[in-house]
Gaussian input, Z-matrix of N, CA and C with variables (Angstrom, degrees):
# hf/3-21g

backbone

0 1
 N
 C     1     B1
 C     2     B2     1     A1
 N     3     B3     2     A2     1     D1
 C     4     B4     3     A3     2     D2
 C     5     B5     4     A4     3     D3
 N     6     B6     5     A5     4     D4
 C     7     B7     6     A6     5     D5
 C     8     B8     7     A7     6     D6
 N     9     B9     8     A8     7     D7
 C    10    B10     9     A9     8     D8
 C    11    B11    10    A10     9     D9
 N    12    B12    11    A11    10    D10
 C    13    B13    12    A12    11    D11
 C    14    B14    13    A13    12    D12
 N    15    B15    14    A14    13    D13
 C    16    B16    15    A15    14    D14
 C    17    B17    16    A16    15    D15
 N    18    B18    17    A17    16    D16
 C    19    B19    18    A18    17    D17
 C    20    B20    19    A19    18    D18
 N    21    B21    20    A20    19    D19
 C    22    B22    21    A21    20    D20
 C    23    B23    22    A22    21    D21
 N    24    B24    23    A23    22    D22
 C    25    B25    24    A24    23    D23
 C    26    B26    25    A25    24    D24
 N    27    B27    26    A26    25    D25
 C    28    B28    27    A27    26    D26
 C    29    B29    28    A28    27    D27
 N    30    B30    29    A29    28    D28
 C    31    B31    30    A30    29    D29
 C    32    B32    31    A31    30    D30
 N    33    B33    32    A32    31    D31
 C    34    B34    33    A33    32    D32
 C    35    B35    34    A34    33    D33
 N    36    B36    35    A35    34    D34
 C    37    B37    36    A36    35    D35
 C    38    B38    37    A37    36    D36
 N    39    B39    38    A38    37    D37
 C    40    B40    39    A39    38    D38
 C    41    B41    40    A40    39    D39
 N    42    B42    41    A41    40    D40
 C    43    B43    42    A42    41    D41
 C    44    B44    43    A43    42    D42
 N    45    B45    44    A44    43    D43
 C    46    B46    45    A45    44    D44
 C    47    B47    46    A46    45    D45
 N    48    B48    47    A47    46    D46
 C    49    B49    48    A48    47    D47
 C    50    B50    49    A49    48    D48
 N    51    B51    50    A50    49    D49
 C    52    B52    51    A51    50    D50
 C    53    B53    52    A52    51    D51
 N    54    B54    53    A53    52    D52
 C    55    B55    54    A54    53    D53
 C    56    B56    55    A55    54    D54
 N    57    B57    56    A56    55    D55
 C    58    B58    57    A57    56    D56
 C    59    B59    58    A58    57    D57
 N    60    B60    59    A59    58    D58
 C    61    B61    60    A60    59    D59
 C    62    B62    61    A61    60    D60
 N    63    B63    62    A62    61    D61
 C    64    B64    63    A63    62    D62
 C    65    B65    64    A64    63    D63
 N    66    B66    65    A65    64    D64
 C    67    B67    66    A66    65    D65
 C    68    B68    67    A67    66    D66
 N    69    B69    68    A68    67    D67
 C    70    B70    69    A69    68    D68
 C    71    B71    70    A70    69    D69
 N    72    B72    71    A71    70    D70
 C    73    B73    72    A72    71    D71
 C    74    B74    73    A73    72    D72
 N    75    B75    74    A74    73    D73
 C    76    B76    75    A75    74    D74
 C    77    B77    76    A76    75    D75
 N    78    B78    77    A77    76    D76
 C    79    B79    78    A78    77    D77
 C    80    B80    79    A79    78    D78
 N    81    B81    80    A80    79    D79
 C    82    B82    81    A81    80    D80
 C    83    B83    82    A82    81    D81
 N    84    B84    83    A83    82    D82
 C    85    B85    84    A84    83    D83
 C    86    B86    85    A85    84    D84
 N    87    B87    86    A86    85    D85
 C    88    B88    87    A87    86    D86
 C    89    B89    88    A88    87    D87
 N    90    B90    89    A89    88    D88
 C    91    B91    90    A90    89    D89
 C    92    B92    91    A91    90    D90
 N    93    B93    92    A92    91    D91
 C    94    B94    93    A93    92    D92
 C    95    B95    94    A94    93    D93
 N    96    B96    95    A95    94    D94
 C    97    B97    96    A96    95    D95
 C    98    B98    97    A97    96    D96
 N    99    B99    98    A98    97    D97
 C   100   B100    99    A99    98    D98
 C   101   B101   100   A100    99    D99
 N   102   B102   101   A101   100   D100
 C   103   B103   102   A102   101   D101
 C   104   B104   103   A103   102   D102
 N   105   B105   104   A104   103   D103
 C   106   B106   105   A105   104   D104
 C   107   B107   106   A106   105   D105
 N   108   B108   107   A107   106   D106
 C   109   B109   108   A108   107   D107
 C   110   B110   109   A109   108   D108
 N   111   B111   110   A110   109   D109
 C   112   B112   111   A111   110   D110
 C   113   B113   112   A112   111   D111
 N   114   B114   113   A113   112   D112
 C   115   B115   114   A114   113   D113
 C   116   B116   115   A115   114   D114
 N   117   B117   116   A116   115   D115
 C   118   B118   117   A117   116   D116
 C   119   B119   118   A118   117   D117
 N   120   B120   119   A119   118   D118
 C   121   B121   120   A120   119   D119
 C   122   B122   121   A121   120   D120
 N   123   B123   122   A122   121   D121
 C   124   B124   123   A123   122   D122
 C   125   B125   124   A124   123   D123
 N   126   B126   125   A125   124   D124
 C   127   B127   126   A126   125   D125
 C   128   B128   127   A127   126   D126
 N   129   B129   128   A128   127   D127
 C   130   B130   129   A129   128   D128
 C   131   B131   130   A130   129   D129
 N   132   B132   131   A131   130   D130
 C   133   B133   132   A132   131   D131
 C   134   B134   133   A133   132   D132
 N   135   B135   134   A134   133   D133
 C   136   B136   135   A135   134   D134
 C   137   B137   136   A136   135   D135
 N   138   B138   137   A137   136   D136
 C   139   B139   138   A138   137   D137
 C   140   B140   139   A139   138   D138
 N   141   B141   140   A140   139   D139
 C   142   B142   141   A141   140   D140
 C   143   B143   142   A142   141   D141
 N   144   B144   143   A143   142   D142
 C   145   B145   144   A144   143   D143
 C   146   B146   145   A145   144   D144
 N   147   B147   146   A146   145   D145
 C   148   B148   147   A147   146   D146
 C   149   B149   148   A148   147   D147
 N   150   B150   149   A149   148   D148
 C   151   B151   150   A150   149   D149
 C   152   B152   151   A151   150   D150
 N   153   B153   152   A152   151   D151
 C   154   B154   153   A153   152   D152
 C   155   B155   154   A154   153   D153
 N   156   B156   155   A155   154   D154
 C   157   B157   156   A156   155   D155
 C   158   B158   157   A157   156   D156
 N   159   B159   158   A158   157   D157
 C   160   B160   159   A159   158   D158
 C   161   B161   160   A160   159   D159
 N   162   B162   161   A161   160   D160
 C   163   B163   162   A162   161   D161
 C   164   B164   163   A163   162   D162
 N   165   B165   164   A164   163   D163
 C   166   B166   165   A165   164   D164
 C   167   B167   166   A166   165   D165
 N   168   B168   167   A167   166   D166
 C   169   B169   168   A168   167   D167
 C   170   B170   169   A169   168   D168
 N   171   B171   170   A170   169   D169
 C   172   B172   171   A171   170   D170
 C   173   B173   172   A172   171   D171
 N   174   B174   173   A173   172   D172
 C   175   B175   174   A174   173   D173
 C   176   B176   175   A175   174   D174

   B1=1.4432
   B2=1.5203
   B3=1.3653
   B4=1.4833
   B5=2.2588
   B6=0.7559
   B7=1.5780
   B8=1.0786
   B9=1.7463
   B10=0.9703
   B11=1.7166
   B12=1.5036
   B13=1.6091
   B14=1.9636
   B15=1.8165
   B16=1.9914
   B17=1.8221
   B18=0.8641
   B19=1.0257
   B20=1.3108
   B21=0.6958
   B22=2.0487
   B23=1.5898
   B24=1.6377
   B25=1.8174
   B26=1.7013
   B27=1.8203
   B28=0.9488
   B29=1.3526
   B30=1.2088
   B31=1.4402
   B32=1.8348
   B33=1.4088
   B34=1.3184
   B35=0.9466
   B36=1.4659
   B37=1.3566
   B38=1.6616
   B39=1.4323
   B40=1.2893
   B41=1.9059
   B42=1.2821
   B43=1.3099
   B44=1.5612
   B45=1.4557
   B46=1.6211
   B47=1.6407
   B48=1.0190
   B49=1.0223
   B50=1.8778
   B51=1.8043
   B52=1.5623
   B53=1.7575
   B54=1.3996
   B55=1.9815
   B56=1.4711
   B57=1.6265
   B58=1.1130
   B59=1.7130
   B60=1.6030
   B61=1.3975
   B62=1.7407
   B63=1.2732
   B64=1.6413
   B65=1.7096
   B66=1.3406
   B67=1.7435
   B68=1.2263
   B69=1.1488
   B70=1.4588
   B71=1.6947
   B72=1.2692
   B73=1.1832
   B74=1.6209
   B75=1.6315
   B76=1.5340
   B77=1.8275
   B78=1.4243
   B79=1.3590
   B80=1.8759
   B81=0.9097
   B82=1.9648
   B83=1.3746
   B84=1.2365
   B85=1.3398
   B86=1.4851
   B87=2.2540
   B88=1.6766
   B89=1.2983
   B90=1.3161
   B91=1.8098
   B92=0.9617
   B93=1.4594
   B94=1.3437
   B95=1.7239
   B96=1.5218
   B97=1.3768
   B98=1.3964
   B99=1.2365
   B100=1.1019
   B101=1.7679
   B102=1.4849
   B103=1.9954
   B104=0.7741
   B105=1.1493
   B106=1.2686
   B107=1.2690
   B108=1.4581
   B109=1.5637
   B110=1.6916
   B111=1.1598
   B112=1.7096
   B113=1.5294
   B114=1.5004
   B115=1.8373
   B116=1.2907
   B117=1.6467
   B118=1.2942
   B119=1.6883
   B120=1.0534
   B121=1.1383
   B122=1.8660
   B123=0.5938
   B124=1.4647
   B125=1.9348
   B126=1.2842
   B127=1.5365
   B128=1.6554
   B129=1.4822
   B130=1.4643
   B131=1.1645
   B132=1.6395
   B133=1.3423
   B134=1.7989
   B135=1.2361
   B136=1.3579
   B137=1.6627
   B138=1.4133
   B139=1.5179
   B140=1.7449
   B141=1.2260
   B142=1.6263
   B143=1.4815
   B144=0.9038
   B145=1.6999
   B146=1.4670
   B147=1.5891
   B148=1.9151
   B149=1.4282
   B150=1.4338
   B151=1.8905
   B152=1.6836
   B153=1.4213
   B154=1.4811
   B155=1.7536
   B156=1.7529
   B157=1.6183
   B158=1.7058
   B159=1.3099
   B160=1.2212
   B161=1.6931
   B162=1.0433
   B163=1.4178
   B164=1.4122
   B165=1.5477
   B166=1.4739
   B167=1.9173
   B168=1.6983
   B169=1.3622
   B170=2.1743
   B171=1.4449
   B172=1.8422
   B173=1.4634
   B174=1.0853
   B175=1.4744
   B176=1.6884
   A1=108.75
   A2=114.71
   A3=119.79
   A4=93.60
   A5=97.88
   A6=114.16
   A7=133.11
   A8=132.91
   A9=144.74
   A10=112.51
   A11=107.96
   A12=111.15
   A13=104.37
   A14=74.78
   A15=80.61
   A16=104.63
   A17=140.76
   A18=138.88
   A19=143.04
   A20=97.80
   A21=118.29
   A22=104.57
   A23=74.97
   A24=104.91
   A25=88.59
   A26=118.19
   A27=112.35
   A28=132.33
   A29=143.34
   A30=138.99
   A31=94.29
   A32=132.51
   A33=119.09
   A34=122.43
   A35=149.37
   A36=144.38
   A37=113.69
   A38=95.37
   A39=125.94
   A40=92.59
   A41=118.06
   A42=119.07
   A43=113.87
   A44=115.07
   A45=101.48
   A46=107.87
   A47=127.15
   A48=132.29
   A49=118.82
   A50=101.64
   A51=98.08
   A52=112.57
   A53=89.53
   A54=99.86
   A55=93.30
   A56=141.01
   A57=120.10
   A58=112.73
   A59=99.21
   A60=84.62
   A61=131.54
   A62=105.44
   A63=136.89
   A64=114.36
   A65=108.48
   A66=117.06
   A67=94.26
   A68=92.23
   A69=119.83
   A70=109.67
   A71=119.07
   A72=134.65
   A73=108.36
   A74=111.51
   A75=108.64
   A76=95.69
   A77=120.12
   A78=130.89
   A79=113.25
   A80=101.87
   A81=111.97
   A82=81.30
   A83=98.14
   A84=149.99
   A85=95.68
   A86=91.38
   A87=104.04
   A88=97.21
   A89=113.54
   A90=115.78
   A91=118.54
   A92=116.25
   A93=126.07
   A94=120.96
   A95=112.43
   A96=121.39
   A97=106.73
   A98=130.14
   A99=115.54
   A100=106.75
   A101=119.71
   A102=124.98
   A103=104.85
   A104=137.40
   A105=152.39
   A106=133.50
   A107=114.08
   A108=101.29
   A109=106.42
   A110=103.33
   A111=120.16
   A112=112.71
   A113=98.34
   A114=112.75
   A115=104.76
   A116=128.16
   A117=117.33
   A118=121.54
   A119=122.21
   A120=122.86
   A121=132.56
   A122=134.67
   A123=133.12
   A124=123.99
   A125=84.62
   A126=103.50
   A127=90.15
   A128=105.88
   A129=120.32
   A130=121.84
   A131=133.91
   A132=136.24
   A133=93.63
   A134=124.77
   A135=105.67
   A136=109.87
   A137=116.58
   A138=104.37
   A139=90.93
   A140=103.09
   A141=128.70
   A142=130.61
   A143=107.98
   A144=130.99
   A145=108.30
   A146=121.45
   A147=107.29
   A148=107.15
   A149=123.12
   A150=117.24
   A151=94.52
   A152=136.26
   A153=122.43
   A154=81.03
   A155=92.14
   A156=119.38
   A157=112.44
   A158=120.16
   A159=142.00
   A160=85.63
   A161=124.37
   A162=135.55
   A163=127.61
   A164=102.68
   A165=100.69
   A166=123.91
   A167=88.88
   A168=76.17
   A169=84.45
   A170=85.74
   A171=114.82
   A172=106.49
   A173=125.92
   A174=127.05
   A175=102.82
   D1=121.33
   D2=-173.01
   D3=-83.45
   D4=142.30
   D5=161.74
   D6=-179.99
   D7=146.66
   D8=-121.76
   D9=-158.05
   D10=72.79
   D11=-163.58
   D12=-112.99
   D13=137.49
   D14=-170.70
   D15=-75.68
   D16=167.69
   D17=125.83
   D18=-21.82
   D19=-49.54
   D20=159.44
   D21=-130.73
   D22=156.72
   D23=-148.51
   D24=-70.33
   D25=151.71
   D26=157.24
   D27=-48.55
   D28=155.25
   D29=-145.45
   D30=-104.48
   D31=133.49
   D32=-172.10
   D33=70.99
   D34=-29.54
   D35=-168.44
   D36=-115.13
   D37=115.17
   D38=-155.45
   D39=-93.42
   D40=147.91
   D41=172.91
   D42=-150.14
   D43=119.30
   D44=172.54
   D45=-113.52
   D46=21.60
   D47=172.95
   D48=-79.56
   D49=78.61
   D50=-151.79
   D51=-65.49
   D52=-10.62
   D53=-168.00
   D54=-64.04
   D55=-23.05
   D56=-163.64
   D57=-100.42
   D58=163.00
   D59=-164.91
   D60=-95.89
   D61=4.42
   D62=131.43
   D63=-17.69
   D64=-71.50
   D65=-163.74
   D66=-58.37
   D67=164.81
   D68=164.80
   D69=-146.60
   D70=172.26
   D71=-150.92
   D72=-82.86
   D73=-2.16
   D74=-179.48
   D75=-113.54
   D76=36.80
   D77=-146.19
   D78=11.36
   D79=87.30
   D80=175.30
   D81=-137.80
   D82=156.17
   D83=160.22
   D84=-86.33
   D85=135.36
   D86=-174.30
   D87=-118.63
   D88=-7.10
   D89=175.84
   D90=-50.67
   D91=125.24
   D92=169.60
   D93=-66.58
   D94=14.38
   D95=167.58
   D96=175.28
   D97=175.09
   D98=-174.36
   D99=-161.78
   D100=148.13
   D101=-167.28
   D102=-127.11
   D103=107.21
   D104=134.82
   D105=-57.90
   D106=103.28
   D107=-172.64
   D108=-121.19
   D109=-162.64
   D110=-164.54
   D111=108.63
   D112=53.53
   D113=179.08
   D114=-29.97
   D115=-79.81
   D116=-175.49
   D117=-79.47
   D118=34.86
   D119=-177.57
   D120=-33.44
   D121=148.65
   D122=172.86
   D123=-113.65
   D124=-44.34
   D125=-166.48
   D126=-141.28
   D127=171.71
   D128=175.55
   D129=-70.38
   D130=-30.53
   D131=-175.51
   D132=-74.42
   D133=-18.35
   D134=-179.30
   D135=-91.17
   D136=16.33
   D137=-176.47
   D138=-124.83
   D139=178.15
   D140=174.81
   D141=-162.23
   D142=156.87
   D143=171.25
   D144=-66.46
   D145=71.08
   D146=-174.87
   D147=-91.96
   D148=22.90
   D149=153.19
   D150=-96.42
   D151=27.96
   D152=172.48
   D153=-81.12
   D154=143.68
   D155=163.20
   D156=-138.03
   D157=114.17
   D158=-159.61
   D159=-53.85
   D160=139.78
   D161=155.14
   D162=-90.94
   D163=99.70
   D164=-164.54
   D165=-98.80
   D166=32.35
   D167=170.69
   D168=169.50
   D169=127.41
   D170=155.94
   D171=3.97
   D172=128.42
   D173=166.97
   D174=-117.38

């Protein structure tokens, strides 16, 4: 698993998605950048978070 966490939380970007390995426990985002896709999007269920990385194990 490639990943890439800042030291401090991205600035604004809020995350509750705890399975990924980004969050942290004050829900921020630790990514040192972050993609968002859903090019043609309409609504929100058509976009996503594509730097989420499944967290496969206990911190």
């Amino acid at each position: 698993m490639s990943c890439t966490n800042s030291d401090k939380p991205l600035g604004g970007v809020k995350c509750v998605v705890t399975n990924c390995v980004h969050h942290n426990t004050d829900n921020e985002c630790m990514a040192d950048h972050i993609m968002v896709g859903g090019r043609d999007a309409n609504k929100v269920s058509e976009t996503g978070c594509e730097t989420f990385s499944k967290k496969e194990c206990c911190n």
